[in-house]
C-alpha positions in Angstrom: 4.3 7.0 13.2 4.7 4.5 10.5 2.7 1.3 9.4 4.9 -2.0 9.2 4.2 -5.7 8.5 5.3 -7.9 11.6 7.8 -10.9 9.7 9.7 -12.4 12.5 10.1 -12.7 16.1 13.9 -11.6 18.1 14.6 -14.1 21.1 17.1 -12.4 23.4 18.4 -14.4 26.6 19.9 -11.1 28.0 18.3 -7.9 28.0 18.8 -4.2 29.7 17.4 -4.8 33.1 14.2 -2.7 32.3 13.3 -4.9 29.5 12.7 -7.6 31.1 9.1 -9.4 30.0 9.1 -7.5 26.6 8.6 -8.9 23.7 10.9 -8.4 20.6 9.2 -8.4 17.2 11.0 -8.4 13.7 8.9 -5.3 11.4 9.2 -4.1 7.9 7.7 -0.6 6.9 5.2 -0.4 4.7 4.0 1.8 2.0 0.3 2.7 1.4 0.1 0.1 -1.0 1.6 -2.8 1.7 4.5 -3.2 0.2 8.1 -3.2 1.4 9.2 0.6 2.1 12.1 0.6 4.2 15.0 -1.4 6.1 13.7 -4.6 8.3 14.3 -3.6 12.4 13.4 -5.0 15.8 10.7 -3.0 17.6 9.0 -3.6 21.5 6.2 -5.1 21.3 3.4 -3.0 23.5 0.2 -4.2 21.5 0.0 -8.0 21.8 1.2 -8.1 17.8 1.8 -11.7 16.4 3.3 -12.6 12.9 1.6 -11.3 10.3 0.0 -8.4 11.7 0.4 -5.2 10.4 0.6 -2.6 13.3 1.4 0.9 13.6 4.9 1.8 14.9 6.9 5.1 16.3 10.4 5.5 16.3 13.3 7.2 18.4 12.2 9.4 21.8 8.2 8.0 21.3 9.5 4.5 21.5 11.1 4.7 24.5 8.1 6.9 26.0 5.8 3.8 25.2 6.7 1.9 27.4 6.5 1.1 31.4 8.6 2.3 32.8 9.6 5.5 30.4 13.1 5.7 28.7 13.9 2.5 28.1 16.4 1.5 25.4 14.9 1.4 21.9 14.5 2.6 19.0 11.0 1.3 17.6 8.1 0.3 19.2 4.8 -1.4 17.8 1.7 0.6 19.4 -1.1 -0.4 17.9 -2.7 -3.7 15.1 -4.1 -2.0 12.2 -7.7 -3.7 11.3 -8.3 -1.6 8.2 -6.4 1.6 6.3 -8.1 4.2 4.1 -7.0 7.1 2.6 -7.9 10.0 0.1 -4.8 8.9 -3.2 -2.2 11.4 -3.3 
């Protein structure tokens, strides 16, 4: 699990059959000080997310698990909108 910043929004007119009515959301990871830590990617959106938000992701097999139905084809999905982060400095 990873925390990124949502930046953009994907509109695709054709999808796997199984994706139809999700939504495609442009997110860059973060680091624990909000900034950029990583390439920009397209995740499933799964928590209502909007622009702006920053949310909590998982990658590879726990994407596709996150969704209805299971195993669908994706990499990253956005499972929940952070409201606050707080942790002990390394």
């Amino acid at each position: 699990m990873y925390l990124a910043r949502v930046i953009g929004t994907v509109v695709a007119t054709k999808k796997a059959d199984n994706m139809s009515g999700l939504k495609l959301l442009v997110v860059e990871p973060v680091d624990r000080d909000h900034k950029p830590n990583g390439e920009l990617h397209v995740a499933v959106d799964v928590a209502q997310a909007g622009e702006g938000d920053q949310v909590t992701c998982v990658g590879s097999r726990e994407a596709a698990l996150a969704i209805e139905p299971s195993f669908v084809p994706v990499d990253a999905a956005i499972i929940g909108i952070v409201d606050s982060a707080d942790w002990v400095p390394a």
